[in-house]
C-alpha positions as CSV (number, residue, x, y, z in Angstrom):
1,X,75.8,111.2,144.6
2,X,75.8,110.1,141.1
3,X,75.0,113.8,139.2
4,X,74.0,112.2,135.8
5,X,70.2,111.1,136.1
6,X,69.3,110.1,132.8
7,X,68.8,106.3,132.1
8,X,71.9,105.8,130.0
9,X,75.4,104.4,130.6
10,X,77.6,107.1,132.4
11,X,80.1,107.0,129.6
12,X,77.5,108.5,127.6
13,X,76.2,111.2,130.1
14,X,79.8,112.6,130.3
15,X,81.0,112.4,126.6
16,X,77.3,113.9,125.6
17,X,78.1,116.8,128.7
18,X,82.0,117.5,127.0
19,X,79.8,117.9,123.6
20,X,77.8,120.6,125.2
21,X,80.7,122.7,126.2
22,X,82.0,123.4,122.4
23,X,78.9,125.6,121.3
24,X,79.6,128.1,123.7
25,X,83.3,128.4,122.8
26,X,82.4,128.7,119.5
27,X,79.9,131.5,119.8
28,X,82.6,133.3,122.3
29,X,85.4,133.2,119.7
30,X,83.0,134.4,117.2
31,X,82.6,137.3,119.4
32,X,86.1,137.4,119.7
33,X,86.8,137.7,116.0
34,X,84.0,140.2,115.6
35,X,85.7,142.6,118.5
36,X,89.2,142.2,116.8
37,X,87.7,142.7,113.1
38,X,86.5,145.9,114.0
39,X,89.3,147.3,116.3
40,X,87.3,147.4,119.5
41,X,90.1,145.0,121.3
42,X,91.5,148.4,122.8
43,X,87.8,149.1,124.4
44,X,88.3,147.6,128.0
45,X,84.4,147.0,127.9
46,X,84.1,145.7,124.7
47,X,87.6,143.7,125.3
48,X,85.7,141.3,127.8
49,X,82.4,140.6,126.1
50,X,84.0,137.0,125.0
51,X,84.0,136.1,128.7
52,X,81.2,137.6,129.4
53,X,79.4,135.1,127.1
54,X,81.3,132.0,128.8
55,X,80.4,133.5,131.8
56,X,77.1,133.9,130.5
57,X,76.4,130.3,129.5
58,X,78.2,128.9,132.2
59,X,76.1,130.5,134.5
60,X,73.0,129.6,132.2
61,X,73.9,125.9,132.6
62,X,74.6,125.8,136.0
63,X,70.7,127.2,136.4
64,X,69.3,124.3,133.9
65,X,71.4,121.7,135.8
66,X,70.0,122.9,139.3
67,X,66.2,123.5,137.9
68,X,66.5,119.9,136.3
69,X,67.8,118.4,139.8
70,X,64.9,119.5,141.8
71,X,62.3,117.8,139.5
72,X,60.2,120.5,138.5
73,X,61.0,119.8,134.8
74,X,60.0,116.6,134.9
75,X,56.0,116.4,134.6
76,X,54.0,116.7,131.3
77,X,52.1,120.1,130.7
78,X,51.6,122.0,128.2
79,X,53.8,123.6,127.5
80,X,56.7,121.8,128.7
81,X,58.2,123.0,131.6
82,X,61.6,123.0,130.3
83,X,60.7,125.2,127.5
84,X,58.6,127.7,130.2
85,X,61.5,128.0,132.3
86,X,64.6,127.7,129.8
87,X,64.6,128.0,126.4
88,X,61.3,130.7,126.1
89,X,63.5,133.1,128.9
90,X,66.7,132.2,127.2
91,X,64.5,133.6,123.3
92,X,63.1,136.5,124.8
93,X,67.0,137.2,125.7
94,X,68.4,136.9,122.4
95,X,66.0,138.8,120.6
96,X,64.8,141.6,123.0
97,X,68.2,142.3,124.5
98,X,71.2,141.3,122.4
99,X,69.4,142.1,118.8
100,X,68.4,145.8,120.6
101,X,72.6,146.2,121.3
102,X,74.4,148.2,118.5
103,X,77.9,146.2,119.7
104,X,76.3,143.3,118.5
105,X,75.2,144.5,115.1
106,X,78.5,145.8,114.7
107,X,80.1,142.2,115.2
108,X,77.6,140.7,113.1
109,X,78.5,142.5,110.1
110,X,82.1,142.0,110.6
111,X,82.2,138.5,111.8
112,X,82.8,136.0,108.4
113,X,79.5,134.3,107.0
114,X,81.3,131.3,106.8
115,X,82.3,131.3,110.6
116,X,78.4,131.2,111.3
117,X,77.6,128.3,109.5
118,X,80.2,126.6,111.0
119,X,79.1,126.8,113.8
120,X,76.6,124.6,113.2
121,X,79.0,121.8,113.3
122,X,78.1,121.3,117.3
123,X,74.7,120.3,115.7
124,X,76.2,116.5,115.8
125,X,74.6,116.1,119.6
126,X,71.7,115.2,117.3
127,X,73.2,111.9,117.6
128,X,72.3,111.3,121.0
129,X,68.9,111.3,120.0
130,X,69.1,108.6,118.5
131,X,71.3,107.0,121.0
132,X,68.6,107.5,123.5
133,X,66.0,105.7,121.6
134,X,68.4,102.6,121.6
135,X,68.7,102.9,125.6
136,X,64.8,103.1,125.6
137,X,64.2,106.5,126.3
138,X,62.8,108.4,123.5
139,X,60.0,107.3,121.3
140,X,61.8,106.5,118.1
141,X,59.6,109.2,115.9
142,X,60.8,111.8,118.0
143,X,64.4,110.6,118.3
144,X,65.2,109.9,114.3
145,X,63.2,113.8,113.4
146,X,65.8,115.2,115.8
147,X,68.6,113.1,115.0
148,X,69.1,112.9,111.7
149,X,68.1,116.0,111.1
150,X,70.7,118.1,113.3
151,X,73.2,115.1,111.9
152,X,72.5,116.5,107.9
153,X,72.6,120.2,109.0
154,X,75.7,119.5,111.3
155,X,77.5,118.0,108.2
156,X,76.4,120.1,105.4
157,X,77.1,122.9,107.3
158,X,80.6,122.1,106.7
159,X,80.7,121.8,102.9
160,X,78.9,125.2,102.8
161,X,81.4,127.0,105.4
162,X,83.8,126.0,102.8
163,X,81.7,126.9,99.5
164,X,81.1,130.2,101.3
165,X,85.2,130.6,102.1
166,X,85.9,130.0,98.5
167,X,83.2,132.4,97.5
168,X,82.0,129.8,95.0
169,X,79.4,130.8,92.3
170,X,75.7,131.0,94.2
171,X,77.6,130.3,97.7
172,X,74.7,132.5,98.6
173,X,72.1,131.2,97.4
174,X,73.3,127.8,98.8
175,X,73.4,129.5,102.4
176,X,70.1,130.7,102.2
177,X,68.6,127.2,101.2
178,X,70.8,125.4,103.9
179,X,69.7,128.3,106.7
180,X,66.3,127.7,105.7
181,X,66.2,123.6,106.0
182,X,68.1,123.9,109.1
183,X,65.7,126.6,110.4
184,X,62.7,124.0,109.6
185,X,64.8,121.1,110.6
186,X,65.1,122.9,114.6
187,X,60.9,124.3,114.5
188,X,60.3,120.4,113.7
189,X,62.1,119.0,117.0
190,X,59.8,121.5,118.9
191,X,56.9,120.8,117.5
192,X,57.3,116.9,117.6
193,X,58.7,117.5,121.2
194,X,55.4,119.6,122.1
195,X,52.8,117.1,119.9
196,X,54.7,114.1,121.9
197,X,53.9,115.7,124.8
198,X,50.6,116.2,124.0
199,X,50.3,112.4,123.5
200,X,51.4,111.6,126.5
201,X,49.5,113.3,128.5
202,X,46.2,112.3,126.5
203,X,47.5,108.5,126.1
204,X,49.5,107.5,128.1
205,X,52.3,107.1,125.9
206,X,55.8,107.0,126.0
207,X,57.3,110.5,127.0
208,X,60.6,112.5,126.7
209,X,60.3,113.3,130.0
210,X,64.3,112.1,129.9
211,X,65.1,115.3,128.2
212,X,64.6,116.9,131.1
213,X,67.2,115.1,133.0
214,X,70.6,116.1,133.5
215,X,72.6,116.4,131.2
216,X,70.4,116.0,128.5
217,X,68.2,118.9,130.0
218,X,70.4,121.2,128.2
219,X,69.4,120.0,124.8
220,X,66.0,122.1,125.1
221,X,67.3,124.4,127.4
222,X,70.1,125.8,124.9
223,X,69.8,124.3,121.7
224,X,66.1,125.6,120.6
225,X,66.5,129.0,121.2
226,X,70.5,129.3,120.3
227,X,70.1,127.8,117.0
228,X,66.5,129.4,115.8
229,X,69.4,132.8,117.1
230,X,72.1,131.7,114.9
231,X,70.0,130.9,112.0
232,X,68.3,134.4,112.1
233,X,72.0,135.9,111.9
234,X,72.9,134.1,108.9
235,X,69.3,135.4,107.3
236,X,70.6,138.9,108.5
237,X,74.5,138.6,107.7
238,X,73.1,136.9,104.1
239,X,71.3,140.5,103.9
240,X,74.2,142.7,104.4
241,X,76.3,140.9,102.0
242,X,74.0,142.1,99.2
């Protein structure tokens, strides 16, 4: 059984699946450096909370890929199914379990600014966007609004982890006006990916319905909600450097 479903050349499918795989290694060896930073390494329960997130997200994929093979992603409603039974859960997560944990506020303000930013980096899977539009499947609105836009934030992102690592003069006030744009650029993708949607349904137009195929399913799934996360602990880490 061929396990990539989406309407593009398998070469694509497994280089855009490799891609996926570096945001979580990231965010676990951010973790890491946090635990070290503050001395908890010796904590045996602390000590493994950088493979619990693998573990985590691995697990977390796994569910997305499964969900996505059985269909029931790929219908329009409002709202998107994906979003009901991915990225929403995977919010409510980040925001009503990890931001209640004192470990992780501890990390937070001992993990370099600069680190977070860079992050960011994995933000080039915007390109597939626009890679999909030329196979055919995205409307070309929807595909350049994501693109290009995770494509900026993923390169500037690097020029500011830098700026911030040299603590260049107003390195903060660069941060904050990079966090913001990319913190518009990701609340644009879902609300063009919801209006498109929307169009569909009422028209008859060309869908993303794609994006709910594996492995581009994971785009949604992950990338809303971890970003809109990562960008709301640069607004916080920017606020405990003052």
């Amino acid at each position: 059984m061929n396990i990539f479903i989406n309407s593009v050349p398998i070469w694509v499918s497994i280089l855009f699946l490799a891609c996926f795989f570096v945001p979580i290694f990231m965010i676990a060896n951010i973790v890491k450096q946090g635990v070290n930073h503050l001395g908890l390494s010796n904590d045996s329960k602390v000590k493994k909370l950088p493979t619990l997130v693998l573990i985590f997200f691995a697990a977390y994929y796994l569910y997305v890929a499964l969900m996505s093979f059985t269909g029931i992603f790929q219908v329009n409603t409002l709202p998107p199914k994906i979003l009901l039974f991915t990225a929403i859960p995977l919010t409510l997560f980040y925001f009503l379990f990890v931001f209640r944990a004192k470990t992780f506020w501890k990390i937070l303000e001992n993990v370099k600014l600069s680190n977070l930013v860079r992050i960011h980096i994995f933000r080039l899977v915007g390109a597939f966007f626009i890679i999909g539009w030329y196979y055919g499947i995205l409307p070309k609105s929807f595909a350049f609004i994501g693109g290009i836009g995770d494509i900026f934030a993923a390169i500037t992102a690097i020029f500011v982890a830098i700026l911030i690592d040299k603590k260049a003069k107003n390195y903060k006030k660069i941060t904050l006006i990079w966090n913001i744009i990319g913190f518009w650029d990701i609340m644009s993708v879902v609300i063009s990916a919801v209006y498109i949607t929307k169009q569909a349904i009422e028209t008859n137009s060309q869908d993303i319905l794609e994006m709910t195929k594996f492995p581009f399913c994971l785009i949604p799934a992950f990338a809303p909600a971890t970003i809109i996360f990562l960008h709301i602990c640069i607004f916080k880490r920017l606020k405990m450097e003052k």
